[in-house]
KOLLUMDO-588649 format. One record per residue (C-alpha): x negated, y negated, z negated. Coordinates in pm, whole numbers, always signed. Layout:
BEGIN
east/north/up
X/Y/Z
...
***
This chain:
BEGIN
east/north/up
-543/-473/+1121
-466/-589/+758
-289/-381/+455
-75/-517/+164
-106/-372/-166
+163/-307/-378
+81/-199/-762
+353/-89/-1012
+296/-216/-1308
+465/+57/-1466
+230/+330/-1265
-104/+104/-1272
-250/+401/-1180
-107/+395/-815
-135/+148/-525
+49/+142/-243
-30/+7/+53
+165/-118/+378
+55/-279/+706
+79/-625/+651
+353/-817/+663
+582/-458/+588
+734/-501/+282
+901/-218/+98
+1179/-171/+303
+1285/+180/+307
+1176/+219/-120
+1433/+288/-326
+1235/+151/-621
+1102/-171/-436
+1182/-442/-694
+948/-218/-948
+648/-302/-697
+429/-622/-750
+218/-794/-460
-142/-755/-486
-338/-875/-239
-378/-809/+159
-692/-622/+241
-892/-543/+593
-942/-215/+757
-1299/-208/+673
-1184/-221/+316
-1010/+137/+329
-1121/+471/+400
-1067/+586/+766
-889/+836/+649
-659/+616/+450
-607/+360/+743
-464/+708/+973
-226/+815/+649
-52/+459/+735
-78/+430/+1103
+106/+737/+1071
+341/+734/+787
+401/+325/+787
+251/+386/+401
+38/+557/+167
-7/+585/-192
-362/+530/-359
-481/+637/-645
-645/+343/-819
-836/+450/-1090
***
């Protein structure tokens, strides 16, 4: 399974990252949210991958 990224420019700091294809749908703040990039699951932590299985997102910290 592949994951979009999602960086606000505003918040460089924080990623966040959808299953691919997702969009930002349900965030209130959606337009502030830039496209980054589409990554594999062997590019996350396992952990990570489970936080969006489960939630349909999850926030990164990216520095």
């Amino acid at each position: 399974m592949d994951y979009d990224l999602y960086i606000n420019p505003k918040k460089a700091s924080a990623g966040l990252y959808v299953r691919k294809g997702a969009g930002l749908p349900d965030l209130a703040d959606a337009k502030d949210w830039v496209f980054d990039g589409t990554f594999g699951q062997a590019n996350l932590p396992a952990q990570f991958v489970k936080e969006i299985e489960a939630n349909g997102h999850a926030f990164r910290d990216m520095d």
